[in-house]
VOGU-3710 file (C-alpha; in Angstrom, 3 decimals, decimal comma):
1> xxxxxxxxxx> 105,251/70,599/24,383  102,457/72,878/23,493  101,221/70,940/20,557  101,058/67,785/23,260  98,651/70,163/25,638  96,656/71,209/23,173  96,096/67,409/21,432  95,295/66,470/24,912  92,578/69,204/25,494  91,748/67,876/22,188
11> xxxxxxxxxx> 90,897/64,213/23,598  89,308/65,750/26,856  86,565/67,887/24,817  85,615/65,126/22,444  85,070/62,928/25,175  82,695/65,072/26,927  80,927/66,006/23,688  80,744/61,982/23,074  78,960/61,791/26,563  76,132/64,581/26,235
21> xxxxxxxxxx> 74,993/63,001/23,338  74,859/59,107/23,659  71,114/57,573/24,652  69,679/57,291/28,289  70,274/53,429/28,974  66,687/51,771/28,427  64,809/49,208/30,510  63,820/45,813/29,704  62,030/45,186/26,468  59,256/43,445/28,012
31> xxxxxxxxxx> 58,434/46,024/30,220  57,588/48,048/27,188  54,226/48,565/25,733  53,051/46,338/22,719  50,739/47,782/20,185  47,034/46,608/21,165  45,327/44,635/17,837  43,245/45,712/15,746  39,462/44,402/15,503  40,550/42,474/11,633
41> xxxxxxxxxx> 42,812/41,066/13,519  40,747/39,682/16,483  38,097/38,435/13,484  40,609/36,838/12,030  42,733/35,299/14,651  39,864/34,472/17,767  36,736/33,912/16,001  35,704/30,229/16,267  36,968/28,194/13,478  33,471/26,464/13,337
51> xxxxxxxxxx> 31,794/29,752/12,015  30,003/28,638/8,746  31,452/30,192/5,049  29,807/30,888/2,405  30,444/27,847/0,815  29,781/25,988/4,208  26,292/27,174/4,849  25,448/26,560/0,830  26,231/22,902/1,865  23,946/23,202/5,101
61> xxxxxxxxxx> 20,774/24,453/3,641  21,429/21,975/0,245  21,972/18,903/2,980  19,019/20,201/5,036  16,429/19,994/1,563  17,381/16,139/1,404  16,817/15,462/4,829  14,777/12,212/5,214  10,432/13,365/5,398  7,621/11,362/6,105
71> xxxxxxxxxx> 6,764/11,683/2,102  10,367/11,123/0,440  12,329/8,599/2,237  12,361/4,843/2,845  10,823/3,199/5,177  8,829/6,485/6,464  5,533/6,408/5,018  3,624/3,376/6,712  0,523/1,992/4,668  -2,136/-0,512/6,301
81> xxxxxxxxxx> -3,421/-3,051/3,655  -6,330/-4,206/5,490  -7,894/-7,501/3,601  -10,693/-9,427/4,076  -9,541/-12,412/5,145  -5,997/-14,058/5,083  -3,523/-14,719/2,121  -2,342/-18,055/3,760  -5,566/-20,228/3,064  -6,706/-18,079/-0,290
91> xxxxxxxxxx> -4,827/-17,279/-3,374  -6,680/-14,412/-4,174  -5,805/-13,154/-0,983  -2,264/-13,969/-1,252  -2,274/-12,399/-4,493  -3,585/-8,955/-3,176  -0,631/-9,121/0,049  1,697/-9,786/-2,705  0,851/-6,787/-4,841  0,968/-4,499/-2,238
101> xxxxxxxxxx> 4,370/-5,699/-1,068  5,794/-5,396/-4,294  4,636/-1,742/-4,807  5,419/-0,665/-1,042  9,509/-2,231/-2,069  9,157/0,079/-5,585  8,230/2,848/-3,545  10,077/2,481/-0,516  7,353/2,526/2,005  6,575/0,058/4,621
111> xxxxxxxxxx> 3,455/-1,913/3,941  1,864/-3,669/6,785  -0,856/-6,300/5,958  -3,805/-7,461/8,378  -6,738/-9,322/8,008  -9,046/-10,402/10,189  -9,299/-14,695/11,206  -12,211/-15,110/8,983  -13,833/-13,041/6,319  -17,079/-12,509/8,570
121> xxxxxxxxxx> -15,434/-11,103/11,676  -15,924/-8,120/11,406  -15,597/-6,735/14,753  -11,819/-7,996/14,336  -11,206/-5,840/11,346  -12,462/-2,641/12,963  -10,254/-3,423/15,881  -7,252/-3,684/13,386  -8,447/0,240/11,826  -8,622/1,136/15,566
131> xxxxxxxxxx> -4,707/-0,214/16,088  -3,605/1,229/13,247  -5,389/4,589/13,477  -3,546/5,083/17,165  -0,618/3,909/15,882  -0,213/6,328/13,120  -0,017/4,975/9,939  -0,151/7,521/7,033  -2,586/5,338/4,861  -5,372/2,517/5,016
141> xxxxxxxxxx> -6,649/0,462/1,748  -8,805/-1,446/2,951  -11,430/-4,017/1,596  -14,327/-3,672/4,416  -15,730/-6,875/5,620  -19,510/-5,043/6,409  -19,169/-1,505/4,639  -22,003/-0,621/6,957  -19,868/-1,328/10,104  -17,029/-0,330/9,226
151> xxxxxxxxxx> -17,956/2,964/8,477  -17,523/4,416/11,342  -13,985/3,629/11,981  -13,070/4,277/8,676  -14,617/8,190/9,006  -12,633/8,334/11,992  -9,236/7,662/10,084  -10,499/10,379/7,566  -11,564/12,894/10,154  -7,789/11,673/11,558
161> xxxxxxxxxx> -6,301/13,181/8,398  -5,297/9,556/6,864  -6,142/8,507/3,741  -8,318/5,956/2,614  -9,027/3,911/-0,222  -11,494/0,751/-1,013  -9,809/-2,180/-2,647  -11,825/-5,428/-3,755  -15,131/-4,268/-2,061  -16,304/-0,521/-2,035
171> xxxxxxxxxx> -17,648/1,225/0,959  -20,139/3,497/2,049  -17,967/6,596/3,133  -18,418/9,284/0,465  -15,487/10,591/-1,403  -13,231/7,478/-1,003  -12,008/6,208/-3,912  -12,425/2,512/-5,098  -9,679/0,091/-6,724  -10,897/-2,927/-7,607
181> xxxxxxxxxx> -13,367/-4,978/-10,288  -16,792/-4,367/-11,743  -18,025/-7,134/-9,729  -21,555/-6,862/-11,410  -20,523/-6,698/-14,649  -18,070/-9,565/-13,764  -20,744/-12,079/-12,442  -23,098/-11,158/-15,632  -20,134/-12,291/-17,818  -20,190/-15,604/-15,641
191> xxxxxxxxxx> -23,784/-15,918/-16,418  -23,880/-15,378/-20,086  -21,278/-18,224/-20,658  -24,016/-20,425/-18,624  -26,640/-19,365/-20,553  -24,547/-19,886/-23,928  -24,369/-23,573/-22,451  -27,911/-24,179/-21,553  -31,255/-23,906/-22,816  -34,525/-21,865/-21,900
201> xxxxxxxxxx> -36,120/-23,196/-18,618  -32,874/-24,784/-17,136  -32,424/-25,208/-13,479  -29,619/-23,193/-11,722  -28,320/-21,938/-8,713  -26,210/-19,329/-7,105  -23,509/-19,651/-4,630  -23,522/-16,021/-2,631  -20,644/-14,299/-0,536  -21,042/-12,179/2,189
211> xxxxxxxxxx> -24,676/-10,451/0,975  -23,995/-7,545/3,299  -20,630/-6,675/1,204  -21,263/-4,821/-2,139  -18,762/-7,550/-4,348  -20,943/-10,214/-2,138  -24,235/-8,407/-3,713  -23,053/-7,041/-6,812  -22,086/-10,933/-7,677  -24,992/-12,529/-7,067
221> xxxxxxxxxx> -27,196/-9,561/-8,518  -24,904/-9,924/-11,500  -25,224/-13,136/-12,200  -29,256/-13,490/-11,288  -29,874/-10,843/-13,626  -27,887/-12,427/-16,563  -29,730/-15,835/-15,397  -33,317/-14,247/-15,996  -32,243/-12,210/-19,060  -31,714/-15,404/-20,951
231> xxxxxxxxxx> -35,004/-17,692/-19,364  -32,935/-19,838/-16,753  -34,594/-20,883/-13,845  -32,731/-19,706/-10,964  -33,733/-22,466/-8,261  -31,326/-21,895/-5,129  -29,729/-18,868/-3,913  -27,865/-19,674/-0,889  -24,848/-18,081/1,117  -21,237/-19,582/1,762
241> xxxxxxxxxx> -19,396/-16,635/3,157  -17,040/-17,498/0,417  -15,376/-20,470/2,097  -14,987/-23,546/0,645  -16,132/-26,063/2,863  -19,400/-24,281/3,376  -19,634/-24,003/-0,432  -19,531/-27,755/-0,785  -22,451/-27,995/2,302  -24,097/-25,678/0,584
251> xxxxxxxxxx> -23,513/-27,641/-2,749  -24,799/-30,833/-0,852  -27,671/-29,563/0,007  -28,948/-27,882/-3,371  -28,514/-31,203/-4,899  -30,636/-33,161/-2,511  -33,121/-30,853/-3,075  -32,780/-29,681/-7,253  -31,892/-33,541/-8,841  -31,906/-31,633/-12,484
261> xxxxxxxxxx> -30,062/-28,630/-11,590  -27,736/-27,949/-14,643  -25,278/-25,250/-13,602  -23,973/-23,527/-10,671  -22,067/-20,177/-10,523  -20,064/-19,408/-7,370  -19,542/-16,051/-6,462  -16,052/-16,769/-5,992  -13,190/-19,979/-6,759  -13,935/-20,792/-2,796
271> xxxxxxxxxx> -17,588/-21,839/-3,083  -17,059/-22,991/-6,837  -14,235/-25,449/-5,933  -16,618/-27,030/-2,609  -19,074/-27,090/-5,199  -17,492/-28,860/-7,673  -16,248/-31,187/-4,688  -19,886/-32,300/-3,758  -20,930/-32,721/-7,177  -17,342/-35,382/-8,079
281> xxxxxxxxxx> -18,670/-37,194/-4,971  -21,977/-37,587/-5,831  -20,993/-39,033/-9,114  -21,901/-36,097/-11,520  -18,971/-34,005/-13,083  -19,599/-32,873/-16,530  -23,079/-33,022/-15,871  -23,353/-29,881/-14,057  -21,705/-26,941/-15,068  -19,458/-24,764/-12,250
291> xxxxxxxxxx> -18,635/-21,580/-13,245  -16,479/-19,590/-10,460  -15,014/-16,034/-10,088  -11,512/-14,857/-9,367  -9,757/-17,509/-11,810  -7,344/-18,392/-8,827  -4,511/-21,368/-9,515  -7,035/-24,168/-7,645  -9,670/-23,010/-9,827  -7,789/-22,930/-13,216
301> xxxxxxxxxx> -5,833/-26,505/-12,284  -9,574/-27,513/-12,228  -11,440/-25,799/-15,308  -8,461/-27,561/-16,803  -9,251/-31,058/-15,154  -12,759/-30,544/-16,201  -14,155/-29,696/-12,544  -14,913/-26,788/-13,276  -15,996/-24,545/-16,614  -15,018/-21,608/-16,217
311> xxxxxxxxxx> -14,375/-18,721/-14,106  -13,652/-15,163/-13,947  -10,551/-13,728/-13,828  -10,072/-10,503/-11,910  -6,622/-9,076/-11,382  -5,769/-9,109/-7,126  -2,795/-8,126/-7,341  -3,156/-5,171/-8,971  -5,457/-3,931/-6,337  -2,706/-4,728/-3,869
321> xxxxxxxxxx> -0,506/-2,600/-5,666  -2,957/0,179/-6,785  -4,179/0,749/-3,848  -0,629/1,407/-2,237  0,688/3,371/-5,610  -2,902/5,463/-4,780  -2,246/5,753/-1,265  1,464/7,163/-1,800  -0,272/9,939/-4,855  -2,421/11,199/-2,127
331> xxxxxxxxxx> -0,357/11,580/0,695  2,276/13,450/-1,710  -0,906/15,356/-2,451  -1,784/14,348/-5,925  -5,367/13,651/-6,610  -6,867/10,299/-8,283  -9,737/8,913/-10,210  -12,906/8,244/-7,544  -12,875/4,604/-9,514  -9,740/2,802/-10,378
341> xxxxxxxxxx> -11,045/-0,754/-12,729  -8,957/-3,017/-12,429  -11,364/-5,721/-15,289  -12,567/-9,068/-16,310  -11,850/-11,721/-18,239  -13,701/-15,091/-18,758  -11,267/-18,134/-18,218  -12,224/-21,470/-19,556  -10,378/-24,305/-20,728  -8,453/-22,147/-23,750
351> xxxxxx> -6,678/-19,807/-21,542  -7,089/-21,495/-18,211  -3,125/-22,832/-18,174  -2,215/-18,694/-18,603  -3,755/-18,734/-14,570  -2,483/-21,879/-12,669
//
């Protein structure tokens, strides 16, 4: 009986002891304070995801260095060709446009060609400098119609910060550079073959360009000065504006006047072909020697159908295409030669079929 008491004050003290010790209950868990993060944490868990790497902003700047510019890309740099006159109704004209096209597709630039309606408006061509000067093109070659007029508008492309250079014909503004041929020496070789083919004291005459133009003066000084050199009587010097038709009025008329005139030199293919013209219809090819200058297709299908003697040969489209390879050096910033040759070379009936 007393062993059951005292197991039962046993129970009762253990229980009590089992009470005072056990946890206070707790309250909900989300009532409970979380731990507030850290700032690596916020970096790496809330900053944008956009936020360049290393490795991203090395990409950036390398993309941003190839970025199209007026002086890299295709189709950014825009060069006026600005001819004399158009390719459609002259081959040495065509020849130039084509040149320059060619060069602007190598180099990826846009090449725009203009000319004015006839190779003595001038006022036409300045208007086109004018156009293009307010449009903004980042080069001009030009061959000047009247260096004398046109060099005003020409300054104010410089003064503009555009470059310039003279192709075919030079200028009169200092410091541009010139691309074409040695028109004097050019004509003089045209005037020693005639004087190979006459003698002393022979009548001849000289079909002149534009005289205002240097290649219109250098031409006909050329080919007068090779005339007197070797004792040939220079009879008629008149001007064509190198057009064809007025070459063979001009023709016309020299032979009404000058019955024994033995040659005729043309200061270009133009004149020589309309003078070649008046002398089949008055009934005396291969009794009058034509000597032209360019050595165009017409003029070599001739020299080889005995119209014609000879001519000179220059090389158009090369000053097409130097004068847009020139352009592109200088706007990159690269200097070039203040005279760029582009030659001569007589054509007669031995190499005339390398031309047509």
């Amino acid at each position: 009986m007393k062993l059951t008491k005292y197991a039962t004050v046993l129970m009762l003290l253990m229980l009590v002891l089992a009470a005072c010790g056990a946890p206070a209950p707790s309250g909900p868990t989300s009532a409970q304070p979380t731990p507030a993060p850290t700032s690596a944490t916020v970096v790496a868990t809330s900053a944008p995801t956009t936020e360049p790497t290393a490795e991203a902003t090395a990409t950036t700047e390398a993309t941003a260095t190839t970025e199209p510019t007026a002086t890299t890309t295709e189709g950014t740099i825009k060069i006026l060709v600005s001819m004399k006159g158009p390719g459609g109704g002259n081959p040495f004209w065509a020849a130039v446009e084509q040149g320059a096209i060619e060069a602007g597709a190598e180099l990826g630039v846009e090449v725009l060609v203009q000319a004015p309606p006839t190779e003595s408006d001038v006022a036409a061509q300045i208007a086109q400098i004018e156009d293009a000067i307010t449009q903004g093109v980042n080069g001009i070659a030009i061959a000047p119609t009247d260096p004398a007029a046109l060099e005003p508008v020409i300054q104010q492309a410089i003064d503009a910060g555009i470059p310039v250079v003279f192709i075919d014909t030079n200028g009169q503004n200092e410091g541009v550079t010139f691309i074409g041929t040695d028109n004097e020496a050019g004509a003089a070789l045209a005037g020693e073959y005639i004087c190979q083919e006459l003698q002393p004291g022979d009548q001849v005459a000289i079909l002149q360009g534009i005289i205002t133009t240097s290649t219109g003066k250098a031409r006909a000084d050329g080919a007068k000065a090779a005339f007197t050199d070797c004792g040939l009587d220079v009879v008629a010097e008149v001007p064509a504006e190198w057009d064809r038709a007025k070459g063979l009025s001009a023709m016309e008329d020299i032979l009404t006047k000058n019955p024994d005139l033995k040659a005729v030199f043309g200061s270009n293919d133009n004149m020589a072909l309309g003078a070649a013209e008046a002398i089949k219809n008055a009934g005396l090819t291969g009794q009058i020697l034509v000597v032209g200058f360019d050595a165009n297709p017409d003029a070599a299908t001739a020299i080889l159908a005995g119209d014609m003697a000879a001519s000179v040969a220059q090389a158009p489209a090369n000053m097409g295409r130097f004068g847009v390879e020139s352009l592109v050096a200088l706007i990159n910033g690269e200097t070039i030669e203040p005279l760029i040759d582009t030659g001569t070379e007589l054509v007669t009936k031995d190499n005339a079929a390398d031309y047509e």
